[in-house]
C-alpha positions as CSV (number, residue, x, y, z in Angstrom):
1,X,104.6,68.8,122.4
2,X,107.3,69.1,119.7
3,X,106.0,70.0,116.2
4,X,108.1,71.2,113.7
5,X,107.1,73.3,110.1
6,X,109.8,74.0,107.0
7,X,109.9,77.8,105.7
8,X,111.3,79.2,102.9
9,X,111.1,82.9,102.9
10,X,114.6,83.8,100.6
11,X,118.3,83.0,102.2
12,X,118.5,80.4,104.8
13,X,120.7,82.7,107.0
14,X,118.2,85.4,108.0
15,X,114.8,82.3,108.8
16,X,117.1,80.8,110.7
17,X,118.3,83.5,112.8
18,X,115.1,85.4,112.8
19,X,113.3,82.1,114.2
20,X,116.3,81.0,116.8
21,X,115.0,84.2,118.5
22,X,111.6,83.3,119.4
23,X,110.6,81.2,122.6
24,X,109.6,78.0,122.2
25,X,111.2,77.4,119.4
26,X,114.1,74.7,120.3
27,X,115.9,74.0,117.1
28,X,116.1,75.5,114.0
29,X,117.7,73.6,110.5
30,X,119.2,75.4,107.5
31,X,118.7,73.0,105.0
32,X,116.3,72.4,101.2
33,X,113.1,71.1,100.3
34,X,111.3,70.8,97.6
35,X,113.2,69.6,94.8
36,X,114.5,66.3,93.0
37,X,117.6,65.4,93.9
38,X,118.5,63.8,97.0
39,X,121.4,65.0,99.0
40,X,122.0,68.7,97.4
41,X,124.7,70.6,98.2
42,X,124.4,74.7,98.4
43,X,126.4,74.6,94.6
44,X,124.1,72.5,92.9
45,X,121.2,74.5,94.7
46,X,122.1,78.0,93.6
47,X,122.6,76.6,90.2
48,X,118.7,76.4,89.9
49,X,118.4,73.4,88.4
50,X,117.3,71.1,91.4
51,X,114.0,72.3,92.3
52,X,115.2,72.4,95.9
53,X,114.5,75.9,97.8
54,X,116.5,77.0,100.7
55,X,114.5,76.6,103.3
56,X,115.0,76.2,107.5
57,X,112.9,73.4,109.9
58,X,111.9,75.0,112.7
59,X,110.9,72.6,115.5
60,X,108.9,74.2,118.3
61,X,107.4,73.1,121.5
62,X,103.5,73.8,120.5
63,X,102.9,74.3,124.8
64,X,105.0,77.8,124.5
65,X,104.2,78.6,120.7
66,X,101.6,78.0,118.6
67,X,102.0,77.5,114.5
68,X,99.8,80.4,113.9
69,X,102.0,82.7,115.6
70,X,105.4,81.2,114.0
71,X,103.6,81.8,110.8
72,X,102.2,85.4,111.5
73,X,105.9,86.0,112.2
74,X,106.9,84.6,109.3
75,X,104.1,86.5,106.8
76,X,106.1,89.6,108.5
77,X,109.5,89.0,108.1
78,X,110.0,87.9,104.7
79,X,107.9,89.2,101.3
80,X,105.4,86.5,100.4
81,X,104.7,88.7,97.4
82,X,107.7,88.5,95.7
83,X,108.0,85.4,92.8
84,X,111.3,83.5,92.5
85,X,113.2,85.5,95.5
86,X,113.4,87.5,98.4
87,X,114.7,91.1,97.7
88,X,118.2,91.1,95.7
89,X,118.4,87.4,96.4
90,X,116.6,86.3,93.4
91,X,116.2,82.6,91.8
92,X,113.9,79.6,92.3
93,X,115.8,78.8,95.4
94,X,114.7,81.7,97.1
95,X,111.1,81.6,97.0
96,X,108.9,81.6,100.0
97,X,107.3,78.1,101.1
98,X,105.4,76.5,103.9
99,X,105.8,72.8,103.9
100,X,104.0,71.1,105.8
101,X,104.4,67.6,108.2
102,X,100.7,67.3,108.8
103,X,97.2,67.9,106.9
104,X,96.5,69.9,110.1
105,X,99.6,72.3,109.4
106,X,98.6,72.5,105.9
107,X,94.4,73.6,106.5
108,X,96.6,76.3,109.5
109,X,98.7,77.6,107.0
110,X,96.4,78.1,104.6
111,X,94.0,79.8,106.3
112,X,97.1,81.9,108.0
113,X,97.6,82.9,104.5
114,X,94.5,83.9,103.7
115,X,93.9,86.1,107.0
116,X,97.3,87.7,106.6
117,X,96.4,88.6,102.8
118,X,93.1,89.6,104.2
119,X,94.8,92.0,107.0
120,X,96.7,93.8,103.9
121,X,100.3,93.6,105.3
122,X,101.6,93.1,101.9
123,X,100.1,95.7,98.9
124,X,100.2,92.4,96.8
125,X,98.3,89.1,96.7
126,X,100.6,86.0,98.0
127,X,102.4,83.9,96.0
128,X,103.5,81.6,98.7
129,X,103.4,77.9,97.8
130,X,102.3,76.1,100.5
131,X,102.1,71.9,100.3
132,X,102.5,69.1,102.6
133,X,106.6,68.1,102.8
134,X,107.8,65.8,100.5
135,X,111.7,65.8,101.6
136,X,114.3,68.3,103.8
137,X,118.3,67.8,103.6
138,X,120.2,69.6,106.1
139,X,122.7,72.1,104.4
140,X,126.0,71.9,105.3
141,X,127.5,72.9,108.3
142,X,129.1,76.2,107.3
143,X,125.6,77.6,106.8
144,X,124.8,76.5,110.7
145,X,124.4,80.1,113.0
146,X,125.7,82.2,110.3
147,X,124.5,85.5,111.1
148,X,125.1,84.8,115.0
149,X,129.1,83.8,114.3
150,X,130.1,85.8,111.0
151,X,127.5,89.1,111.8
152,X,129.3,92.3,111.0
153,X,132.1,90.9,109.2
154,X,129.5,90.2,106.7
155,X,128.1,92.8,104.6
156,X,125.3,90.8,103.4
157,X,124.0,89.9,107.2
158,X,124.3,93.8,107.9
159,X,122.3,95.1,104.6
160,X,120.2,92.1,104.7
161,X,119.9,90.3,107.8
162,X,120.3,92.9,110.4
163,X,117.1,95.1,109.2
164,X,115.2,91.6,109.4
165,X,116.3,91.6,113.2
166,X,115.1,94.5,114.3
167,X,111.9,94.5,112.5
168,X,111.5,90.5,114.8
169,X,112.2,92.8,117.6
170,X,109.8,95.7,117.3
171,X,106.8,93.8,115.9
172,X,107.1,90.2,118.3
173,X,109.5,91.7,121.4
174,X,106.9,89.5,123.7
175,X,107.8,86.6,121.8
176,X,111.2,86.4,121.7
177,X,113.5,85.1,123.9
């Protein structure tokens, strides 16, 4: 069965290619949640005055992955720790986010939370906000496979993204495809 879940965990470049990588996931979305205005575009969004986060919608097929494992990945790969911003990329529109499609997804995430806080990946207590989804706009299409057609040519997505990568591949090689 298709499910899908909407994460925010700092640029939409590197959840969407970190997540495109693992099997059973069929399609992922760069787009933004969260905020007021309908239709943003990535301007008005790194302005900070929308409320909207960058965020990805990850649709899965629940037979070959489960949400708890797409969300173990996810407490990995991104700094729920962090307020406002994921590393250098720092503003509202960066913070990390689980929203939700069903009250179901919302009791697993939250208890994901708590065991992953509980397991001490992170030295600091979470500050993910996690919340059933209220809206998601797809970003334009320039942001679509970024890292997979602009890669090396971009410094960010060899600082930034790259490292991301191969951390996916050491800690989830089983799960990827």
């Amino acid at each position: 069965m298709i499910e899908k879940i909407t994460l925010g965990g700092g640029c939409f470049w590197c959840i969407e290619t970190l997540f495109k990588r693992v099997k059973g996931v069929v399609k992922v979305t760069s787009g933004y949640s969260g905020g007021r205005i309908k239709n943003p575009c990535y301007r008005e969004v790194c302005q900070k005055t929308t409320g909207h986060i960058e965020v990805v919608e990850v649709q899965f097929d629940n037979d070959i992955v489960h949400l708890e494992q797409i969300l173990e990945m996810f407490w990995h790969l991104h700094d729920p720790t962090q307020v406002d911003g994921q590393g250098k990329d720092i503003g509202p529109q960066y913070m990390s986010a689980v929203f939700c499609d069903t009250e179901s997804q919302l009791n697993i995430a939250i208890q994901s939370k708590e065991e992953a806080e509980n397991d001490k990946i992170w030295d600091q207590p979470f500050i993910t906000k996690i919340e059933l989804i209220k809206n998601f706009y797809p970003a334009e299409k320039e942001h679509d496979d970024y890292y997979d057609r602009v890669g090396s040519e971009n410094p960010y997505c060899t600082f930034v993204i790259s490292p991301k990568v191969a951390k996916l591949q050491k800690l989830f090689k089983k799960d990827l495809k």
